[in-house]
N, CA, C and O atoms as a GROMACS GRO file, in nm:
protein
  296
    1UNK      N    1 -16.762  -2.046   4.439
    1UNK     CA    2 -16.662  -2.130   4.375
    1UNK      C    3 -16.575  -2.195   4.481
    1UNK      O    4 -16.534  -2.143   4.585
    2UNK      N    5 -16.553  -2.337   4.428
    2UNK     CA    6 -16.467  -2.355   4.540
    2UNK      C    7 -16.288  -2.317   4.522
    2UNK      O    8 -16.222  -2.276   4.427
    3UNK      N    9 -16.255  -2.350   4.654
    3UNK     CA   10 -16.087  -2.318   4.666
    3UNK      C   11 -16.030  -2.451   4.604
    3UNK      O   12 -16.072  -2.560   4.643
    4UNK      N   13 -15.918  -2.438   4.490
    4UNK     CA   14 -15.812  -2.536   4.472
    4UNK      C   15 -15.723  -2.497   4.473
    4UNK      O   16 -15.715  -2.375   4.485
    5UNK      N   17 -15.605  -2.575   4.461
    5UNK     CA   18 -15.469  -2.547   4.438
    5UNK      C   19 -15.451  -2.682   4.311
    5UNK      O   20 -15.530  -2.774   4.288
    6UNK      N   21 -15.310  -2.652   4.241
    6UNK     CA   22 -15.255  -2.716   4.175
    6UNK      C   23 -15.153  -2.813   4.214
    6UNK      O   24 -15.057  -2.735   4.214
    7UNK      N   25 -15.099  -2.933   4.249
    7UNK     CA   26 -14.966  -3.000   4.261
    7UNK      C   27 -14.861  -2.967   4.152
    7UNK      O   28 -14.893  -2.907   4.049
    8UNK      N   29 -14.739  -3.006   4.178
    8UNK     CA   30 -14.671  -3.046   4.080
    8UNK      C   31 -14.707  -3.124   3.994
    8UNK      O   32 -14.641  -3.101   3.893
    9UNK      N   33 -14.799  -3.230   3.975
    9UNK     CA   34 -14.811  -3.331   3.876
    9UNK      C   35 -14.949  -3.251   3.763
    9UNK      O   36 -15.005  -3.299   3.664
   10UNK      N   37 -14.963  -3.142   3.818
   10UNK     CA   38 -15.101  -3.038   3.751
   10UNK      C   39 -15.217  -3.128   3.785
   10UNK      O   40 -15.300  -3.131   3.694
   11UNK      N   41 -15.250  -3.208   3.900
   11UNK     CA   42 -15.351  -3.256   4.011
   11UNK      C   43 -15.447  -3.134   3.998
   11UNK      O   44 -15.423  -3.032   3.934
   12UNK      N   45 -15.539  -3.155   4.057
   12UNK     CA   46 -15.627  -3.069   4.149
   12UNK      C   47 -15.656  -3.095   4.240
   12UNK      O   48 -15.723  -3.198   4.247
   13UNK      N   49 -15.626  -3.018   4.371
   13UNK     CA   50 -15.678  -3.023   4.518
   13UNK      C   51 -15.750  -2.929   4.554
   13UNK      O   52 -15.751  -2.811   4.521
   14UNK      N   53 -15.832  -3.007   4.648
   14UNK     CA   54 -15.974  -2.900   4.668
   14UNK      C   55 -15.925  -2.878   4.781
   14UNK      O   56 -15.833  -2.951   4.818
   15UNK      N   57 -15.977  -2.764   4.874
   15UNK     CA   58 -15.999  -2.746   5.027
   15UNK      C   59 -16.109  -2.735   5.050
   15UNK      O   60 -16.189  -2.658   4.996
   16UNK      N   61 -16.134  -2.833   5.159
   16UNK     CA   62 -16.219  -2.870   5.208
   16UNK      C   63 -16.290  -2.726   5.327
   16UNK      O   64 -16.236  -2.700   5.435
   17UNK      N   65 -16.395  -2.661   5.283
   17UNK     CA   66 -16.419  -2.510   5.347
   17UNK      C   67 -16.489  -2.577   5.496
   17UNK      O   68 -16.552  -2.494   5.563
   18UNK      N   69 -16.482  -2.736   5.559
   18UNK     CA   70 -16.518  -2.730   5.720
   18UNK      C   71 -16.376  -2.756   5.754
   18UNK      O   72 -16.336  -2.661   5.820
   19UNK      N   73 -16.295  -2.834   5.738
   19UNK     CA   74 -16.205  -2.862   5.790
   19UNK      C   75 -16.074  -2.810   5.776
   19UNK      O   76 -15.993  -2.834   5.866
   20UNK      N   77 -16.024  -2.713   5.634
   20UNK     CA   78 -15.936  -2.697   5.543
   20UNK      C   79 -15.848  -2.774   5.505
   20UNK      O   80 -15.731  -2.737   5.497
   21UNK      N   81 -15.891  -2.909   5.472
   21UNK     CA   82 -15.779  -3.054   5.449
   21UNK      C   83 -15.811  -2.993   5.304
   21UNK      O   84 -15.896  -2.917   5.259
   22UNK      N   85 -15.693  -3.070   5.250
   22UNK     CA   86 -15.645  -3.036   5.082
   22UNK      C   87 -15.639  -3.248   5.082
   22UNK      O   88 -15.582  -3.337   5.144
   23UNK      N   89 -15.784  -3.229   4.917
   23UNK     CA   90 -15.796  -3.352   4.864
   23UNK      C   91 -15.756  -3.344   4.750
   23UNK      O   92 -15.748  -3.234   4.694
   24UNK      N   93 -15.713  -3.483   4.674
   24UNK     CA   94 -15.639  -3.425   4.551
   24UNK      C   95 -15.707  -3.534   4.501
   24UNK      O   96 -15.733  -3.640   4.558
   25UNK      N   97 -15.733  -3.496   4.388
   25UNK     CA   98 -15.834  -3.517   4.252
   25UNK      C   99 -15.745  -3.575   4.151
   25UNK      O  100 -15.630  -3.543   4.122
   26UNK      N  101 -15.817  -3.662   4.106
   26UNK     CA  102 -15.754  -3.718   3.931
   26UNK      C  103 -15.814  -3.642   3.822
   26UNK      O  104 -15.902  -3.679   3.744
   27UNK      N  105 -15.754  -3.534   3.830
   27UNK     CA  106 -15.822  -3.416   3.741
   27UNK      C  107 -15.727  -3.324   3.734
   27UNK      O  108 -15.649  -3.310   3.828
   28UNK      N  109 -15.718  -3.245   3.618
   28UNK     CA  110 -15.614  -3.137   3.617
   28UNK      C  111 -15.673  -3.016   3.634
   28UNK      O  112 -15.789  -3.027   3.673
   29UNK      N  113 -15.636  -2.900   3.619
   29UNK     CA  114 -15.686  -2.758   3.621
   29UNK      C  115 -15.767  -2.758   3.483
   29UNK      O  116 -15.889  -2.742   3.476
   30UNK      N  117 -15.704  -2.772   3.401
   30UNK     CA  118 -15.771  -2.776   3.265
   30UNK      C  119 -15.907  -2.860   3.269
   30UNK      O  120 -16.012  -2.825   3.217
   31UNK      N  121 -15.894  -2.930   3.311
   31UNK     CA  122 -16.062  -3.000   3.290
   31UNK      C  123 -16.144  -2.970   3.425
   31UNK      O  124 -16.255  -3.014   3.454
   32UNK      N  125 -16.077  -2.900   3.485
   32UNK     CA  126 -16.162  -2.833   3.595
   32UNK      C  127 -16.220  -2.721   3.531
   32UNK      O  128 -16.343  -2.719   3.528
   33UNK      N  129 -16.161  -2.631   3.482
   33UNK     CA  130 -16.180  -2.534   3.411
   33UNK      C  131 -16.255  -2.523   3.290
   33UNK      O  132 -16.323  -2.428   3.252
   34UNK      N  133 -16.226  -2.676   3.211
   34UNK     CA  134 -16.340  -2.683   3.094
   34UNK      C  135 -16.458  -2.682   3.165
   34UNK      O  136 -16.505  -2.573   3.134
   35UNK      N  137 -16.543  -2.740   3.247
   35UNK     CA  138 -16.663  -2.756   3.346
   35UNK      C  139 -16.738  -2.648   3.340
   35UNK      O  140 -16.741  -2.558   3.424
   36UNK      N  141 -16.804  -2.654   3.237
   36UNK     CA  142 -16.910  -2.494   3.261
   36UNK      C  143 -17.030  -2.574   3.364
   36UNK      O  144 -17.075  -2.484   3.435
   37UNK      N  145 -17.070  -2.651   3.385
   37UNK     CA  146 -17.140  -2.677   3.515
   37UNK      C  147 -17.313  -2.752   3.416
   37UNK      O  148 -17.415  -2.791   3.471
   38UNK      N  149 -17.283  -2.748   3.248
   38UNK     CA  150 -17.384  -2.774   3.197
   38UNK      C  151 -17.402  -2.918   3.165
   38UNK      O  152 -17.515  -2.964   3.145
   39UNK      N  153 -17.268  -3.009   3.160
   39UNK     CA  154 -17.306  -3.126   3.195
   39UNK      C  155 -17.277  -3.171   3.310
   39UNK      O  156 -17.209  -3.116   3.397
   40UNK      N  157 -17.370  -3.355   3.314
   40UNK     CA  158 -17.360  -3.385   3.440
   40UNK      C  159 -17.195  -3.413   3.496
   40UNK      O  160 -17.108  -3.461   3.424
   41UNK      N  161 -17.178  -3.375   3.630
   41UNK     CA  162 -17.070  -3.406   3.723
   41UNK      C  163 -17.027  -3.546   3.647
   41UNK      O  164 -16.933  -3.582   3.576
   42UNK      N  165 -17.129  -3.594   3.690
   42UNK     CA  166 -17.061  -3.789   3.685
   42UNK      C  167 -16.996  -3.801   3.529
   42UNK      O  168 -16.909  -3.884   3.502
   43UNK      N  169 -17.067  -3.682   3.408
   43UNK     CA  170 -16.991  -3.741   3.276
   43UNK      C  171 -16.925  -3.700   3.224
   43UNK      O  172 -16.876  -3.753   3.125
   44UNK      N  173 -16.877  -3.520   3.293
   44UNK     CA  174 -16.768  -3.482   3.273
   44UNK      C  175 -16.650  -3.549   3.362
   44UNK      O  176 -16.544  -3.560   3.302
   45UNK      N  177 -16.653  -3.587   3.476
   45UNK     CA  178 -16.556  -3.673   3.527
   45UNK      C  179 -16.592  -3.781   3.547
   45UNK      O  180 -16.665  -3.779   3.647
   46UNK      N  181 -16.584  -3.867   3.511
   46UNK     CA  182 -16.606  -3.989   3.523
   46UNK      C  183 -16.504  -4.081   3.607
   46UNK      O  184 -16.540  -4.193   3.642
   47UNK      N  185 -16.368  -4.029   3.638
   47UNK     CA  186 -16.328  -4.098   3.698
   47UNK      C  187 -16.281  -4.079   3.827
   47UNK      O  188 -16.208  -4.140   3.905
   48UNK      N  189 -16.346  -3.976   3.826
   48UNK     CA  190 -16.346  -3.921   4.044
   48UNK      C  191 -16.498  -3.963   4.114
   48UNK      O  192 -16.613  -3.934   4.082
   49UNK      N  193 -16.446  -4.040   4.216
   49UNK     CA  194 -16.551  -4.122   4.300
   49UNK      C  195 -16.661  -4.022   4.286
   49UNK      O  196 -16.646  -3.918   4.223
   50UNK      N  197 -16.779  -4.058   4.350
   50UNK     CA  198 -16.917  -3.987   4.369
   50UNK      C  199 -16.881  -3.908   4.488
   50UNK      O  200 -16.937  -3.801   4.508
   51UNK      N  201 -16.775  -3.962   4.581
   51UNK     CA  202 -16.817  -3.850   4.695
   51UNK      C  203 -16.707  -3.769   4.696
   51UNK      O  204 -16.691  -3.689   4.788
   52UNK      N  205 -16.610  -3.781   4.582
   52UNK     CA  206 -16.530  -3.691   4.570
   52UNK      C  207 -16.579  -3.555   4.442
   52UNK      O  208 -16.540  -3.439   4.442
   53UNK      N  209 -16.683  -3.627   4.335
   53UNK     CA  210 -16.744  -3.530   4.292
   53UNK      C  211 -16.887  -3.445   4.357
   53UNK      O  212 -16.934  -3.340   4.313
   54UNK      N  213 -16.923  -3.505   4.444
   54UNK     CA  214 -16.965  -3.425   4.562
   54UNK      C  215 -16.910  -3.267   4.632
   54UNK      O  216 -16.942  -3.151   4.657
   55UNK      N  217 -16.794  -3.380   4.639
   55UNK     CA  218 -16.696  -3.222   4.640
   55UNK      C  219 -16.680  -3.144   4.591
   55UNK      O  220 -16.711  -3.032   4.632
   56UNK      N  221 -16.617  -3.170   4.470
   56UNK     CA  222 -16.678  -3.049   4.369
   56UNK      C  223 -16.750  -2.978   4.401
   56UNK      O  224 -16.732  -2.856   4.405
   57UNK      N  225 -16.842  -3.031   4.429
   57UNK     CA  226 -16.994  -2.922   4.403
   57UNK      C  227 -16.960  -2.859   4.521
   57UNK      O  228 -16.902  -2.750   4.512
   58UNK      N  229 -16.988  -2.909   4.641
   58UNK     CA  230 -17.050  -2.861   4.778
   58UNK      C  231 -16.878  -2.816   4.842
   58UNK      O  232 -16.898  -2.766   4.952
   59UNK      N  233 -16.770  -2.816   4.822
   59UNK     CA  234 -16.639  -2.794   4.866
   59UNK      C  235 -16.672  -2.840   5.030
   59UNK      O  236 -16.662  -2.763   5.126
   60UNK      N  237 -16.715  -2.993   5.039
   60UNK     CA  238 -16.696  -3.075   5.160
   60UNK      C  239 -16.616  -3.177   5.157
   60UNK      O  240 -16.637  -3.222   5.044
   61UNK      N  241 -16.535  -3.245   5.208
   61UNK     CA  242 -16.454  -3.369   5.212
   61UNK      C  243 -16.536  -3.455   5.242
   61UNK      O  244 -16.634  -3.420   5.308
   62UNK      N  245 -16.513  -3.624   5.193
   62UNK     CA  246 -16.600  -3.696   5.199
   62UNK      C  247 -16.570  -3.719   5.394
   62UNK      O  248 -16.667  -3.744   5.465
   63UNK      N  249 -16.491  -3.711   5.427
   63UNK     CA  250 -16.477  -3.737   5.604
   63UNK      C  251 -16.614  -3.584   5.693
   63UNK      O  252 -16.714  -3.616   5.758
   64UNK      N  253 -16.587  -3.493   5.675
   64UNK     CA  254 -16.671  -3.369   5.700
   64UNK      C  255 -16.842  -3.430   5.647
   64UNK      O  256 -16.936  -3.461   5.719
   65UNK      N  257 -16.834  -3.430   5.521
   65UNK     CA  258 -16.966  -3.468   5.514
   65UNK      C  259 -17.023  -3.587   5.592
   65UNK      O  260 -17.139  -3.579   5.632
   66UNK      N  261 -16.952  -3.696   5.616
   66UNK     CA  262 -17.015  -3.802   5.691
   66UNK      C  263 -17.078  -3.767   5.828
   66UNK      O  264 -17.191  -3.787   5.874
   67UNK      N  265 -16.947  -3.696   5.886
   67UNK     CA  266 -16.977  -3.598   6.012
   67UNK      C  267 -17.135  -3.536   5.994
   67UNK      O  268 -17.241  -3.565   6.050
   68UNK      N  269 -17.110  -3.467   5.924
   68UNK     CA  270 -17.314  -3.314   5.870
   68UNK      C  271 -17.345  -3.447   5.916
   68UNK      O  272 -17.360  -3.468   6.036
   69UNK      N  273 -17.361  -3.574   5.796
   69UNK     CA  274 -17.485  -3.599   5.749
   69UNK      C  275 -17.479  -3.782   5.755
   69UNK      O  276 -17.502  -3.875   5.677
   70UNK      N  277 -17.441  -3.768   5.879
   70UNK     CA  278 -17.439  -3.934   5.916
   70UNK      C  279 -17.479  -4.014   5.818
   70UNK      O  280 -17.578  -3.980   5.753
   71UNK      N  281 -17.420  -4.118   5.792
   71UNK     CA  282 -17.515  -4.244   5.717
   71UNK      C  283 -17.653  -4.294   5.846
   71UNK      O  284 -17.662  -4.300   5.968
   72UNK      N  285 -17.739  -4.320   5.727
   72UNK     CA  286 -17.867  -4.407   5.800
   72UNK      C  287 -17.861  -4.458   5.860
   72UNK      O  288 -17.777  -4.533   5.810
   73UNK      N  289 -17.886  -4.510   5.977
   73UNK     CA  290 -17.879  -4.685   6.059
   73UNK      C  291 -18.006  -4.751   5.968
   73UNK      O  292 -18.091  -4.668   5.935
   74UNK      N  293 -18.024  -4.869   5.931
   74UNK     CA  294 -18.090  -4.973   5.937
   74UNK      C  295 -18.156  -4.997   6.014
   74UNK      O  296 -18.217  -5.104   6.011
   0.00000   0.00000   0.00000
C-alpha cells in the first residue's frame, strides 16, 4: 500500500517511496478509500493525470519515474 497523508483541504498526498517528495492529488481520502482496486484507475479517477494515477499504483512521482525509465529517443 502506498504512504499518504491528508492536507487541510482533505487532499491526498502521496509519498513518493524513491525520493520521499509529498504529491498532492485532486482526490480526497474518501475516494481513495472507496478504490477497491476493481475498477479501472482512469474511471475511478478520472480527473488525476495518467502519471499521477501511475502513482497511485506504483507510489513513484512522475519526476523519479522519468529518472527509472527515461522517455524513448526517436
Amino acid at each position: 500500500m502506498i504512504e499518504y497523508c491528508v492536507d487541510k483541504n482533505g487532499h491526498v498526498g502521496i509519498h513518493c517511496v524513491q525520493c520521499g517528495q509529498v504529491i498532492e492529488l485532486p482526490i480526497t481520502e474518501e475516494e481513495l478509500l472507496s478504490w477497491d482496486g476493481h475498477n479501472h484507475i482512469q474511471e475511478q479517477f478520472p480527473q488525476v493525470t495518467p502519471e499521477l494515477r501511475e502513482m497511485l499504483l506504483s507510489g513513484i512521482c512522475p519526476k523519479c519515474w522519468n529518472e527509472i525509465f527515461p522517455p524513448e529517443e526517436d
